[in-house]
C-alpha positions as CSV (number, residue, x, y, z in Angstrom):
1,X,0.0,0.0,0.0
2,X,1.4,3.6,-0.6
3,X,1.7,6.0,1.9
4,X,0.4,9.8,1.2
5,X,1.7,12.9,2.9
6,X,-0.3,16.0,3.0
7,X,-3.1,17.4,4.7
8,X,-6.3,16.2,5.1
9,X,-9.5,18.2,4.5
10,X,-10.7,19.2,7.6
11,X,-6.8,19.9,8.5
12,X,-6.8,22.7,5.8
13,X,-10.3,23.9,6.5
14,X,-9.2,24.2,10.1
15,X,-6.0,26.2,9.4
16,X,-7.8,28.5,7.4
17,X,-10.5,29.1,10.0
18,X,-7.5,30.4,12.6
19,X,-6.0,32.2,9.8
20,X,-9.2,34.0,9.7
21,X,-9.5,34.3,12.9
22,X,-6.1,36.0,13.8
23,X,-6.5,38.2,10.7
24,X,-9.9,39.8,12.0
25,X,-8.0,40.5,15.2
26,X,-4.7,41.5,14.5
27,X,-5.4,43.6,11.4
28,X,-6.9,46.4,12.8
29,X,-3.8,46.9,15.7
30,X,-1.3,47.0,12.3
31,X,-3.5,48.6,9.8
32,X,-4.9,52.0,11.7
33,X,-3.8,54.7,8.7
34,X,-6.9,57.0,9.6
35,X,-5.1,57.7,13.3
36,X,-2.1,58.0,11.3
37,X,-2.9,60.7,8.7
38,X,-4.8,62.7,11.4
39,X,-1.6,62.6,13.2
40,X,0.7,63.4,10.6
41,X,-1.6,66.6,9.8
42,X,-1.5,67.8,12.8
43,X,2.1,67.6,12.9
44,X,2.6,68.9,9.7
45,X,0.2,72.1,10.8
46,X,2.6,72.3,14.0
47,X,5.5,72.7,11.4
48,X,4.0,75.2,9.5
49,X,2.7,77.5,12.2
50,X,6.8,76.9,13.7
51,X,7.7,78.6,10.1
52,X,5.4,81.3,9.3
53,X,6.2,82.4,13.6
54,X,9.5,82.5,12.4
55,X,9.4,84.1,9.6
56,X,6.9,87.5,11.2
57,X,9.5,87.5,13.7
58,X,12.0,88.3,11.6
59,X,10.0,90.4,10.0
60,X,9.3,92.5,12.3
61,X,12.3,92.6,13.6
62,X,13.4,94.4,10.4
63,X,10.7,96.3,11.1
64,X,11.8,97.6,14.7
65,X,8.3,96.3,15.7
66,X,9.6,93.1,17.7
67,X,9.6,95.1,21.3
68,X,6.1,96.2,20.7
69,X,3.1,95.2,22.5
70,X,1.0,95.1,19.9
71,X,1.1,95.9,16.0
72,X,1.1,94.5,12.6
73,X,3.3,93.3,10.2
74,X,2.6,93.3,6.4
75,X,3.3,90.1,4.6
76,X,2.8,89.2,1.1
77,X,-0.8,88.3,1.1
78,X,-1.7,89.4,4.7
79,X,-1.4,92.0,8.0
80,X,-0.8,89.8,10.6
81,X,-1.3,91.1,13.8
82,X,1.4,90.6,16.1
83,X,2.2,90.6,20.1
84,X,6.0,91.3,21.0
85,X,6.9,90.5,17.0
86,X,5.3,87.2,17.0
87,X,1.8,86.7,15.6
88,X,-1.0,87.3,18.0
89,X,-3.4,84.2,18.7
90,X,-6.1,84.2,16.5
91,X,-7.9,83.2,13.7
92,X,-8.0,84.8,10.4
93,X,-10.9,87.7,9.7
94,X,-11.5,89.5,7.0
95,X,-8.8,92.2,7.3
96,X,-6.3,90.8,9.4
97,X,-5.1,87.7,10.7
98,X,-2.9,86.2,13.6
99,X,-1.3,82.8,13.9
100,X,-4.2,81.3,11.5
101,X,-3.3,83.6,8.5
102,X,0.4,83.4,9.2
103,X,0.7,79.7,8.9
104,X,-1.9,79.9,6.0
105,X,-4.9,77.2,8.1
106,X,-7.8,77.8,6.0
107,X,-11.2,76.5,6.7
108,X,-10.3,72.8,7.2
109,X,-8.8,73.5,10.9
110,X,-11.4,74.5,13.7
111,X,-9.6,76.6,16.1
112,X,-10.9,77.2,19.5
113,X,-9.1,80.1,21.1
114,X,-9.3,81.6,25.2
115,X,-9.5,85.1,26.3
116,X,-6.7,84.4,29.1
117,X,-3.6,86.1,29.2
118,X,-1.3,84.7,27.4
119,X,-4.0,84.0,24.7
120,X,-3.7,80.5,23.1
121,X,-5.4,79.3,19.8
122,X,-5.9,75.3,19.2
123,X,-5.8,74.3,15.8
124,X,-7.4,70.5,15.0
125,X,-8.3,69.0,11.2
126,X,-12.0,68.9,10.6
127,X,-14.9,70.3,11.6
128,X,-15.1,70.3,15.3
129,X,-12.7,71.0,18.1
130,X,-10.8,68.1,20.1
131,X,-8.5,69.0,22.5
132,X,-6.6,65.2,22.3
133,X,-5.9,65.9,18.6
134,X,-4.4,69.7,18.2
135,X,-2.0,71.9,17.5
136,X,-1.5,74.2,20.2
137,X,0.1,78.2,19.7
138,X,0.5,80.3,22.7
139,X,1.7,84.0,22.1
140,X,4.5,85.5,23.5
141,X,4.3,87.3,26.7
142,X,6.3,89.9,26.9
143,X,9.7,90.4,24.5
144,X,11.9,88.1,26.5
145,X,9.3,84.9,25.8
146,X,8.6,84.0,23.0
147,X,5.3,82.4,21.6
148,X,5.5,78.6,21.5
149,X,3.3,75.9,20.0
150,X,2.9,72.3,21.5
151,X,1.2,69.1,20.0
152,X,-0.8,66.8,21.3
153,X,-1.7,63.6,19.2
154,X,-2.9,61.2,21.9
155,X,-6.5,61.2,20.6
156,X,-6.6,61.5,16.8
């Protein structure tokens, strides 16, 4: 009599039942690329508000504006409204603009901004605030501190 190797039917049927199994578990832990690109935004928005507060501070420093409480600084396609040459917390209106205009966020960021002193403007992708998944600016103080912007990407 000859002897066969292989599987039998109900071996295979069984192996791909666990492989099943273990791929409708496991798949969502590796595969999560919504989180991801929500993260990555956000971090990419944290990069460009870093660049355009950079770039009003130096320009008002050439403008001799960097000690001032309060003023404006004319860039290429806005006024920015600055506090001690950096650009002031706030969204984007129709004349001038603060942090929101500078860094160019249009109307895909929320932004959810306090009346406290330093004033600080959150920035998060979509249509509604969530404090777990933002970019957070905080204007300078006085002319010794400067305006500083955090992330926070535990929730997205």
């Amino acid at each position: 009599m000859k002897q066969q190797k292989g599987f039998t039917l109900i071996e295979l049927i069984i192996v791909i039942v666990v492989l099943g199994i273990l791929a409708v578990t496991a798949a969502p832990q590796f595969i999560n690329f919504q989180s991801d690109a929500r993260e990555s935004t956000v971090k990419g928005a944290q990069a460009s508000i870093q660049g355009a507060m950079q770039l009003v501070y130096a320009k008002s420093l050439i403008d001799g504006s960097d000690a001032a409480a309060t003023g404006t600084v004319v860039t290429e396609n806005d006024t920015i409204d600055i506090i001690y040459g950096y650009p002031a917390a706030e969204a984007a209106s129709a004349t001038t603009g603060g942090i929101a205009a500078a860094a160019g966020l249009g109307t895909d960021w929320a932004s959810s901004a306090t009346g406290a002193t330093p004033n600080v403007i959150s920035f998060t992708p979509g249509a509604t605030v969530n404090a777990t998944c933002a970019v957070v600016y905080t204007e300078a103080t006085d002319a010794s501190t400067p305006a500083s912007v955090t992330v926070d990407t535990s929730g997205c």
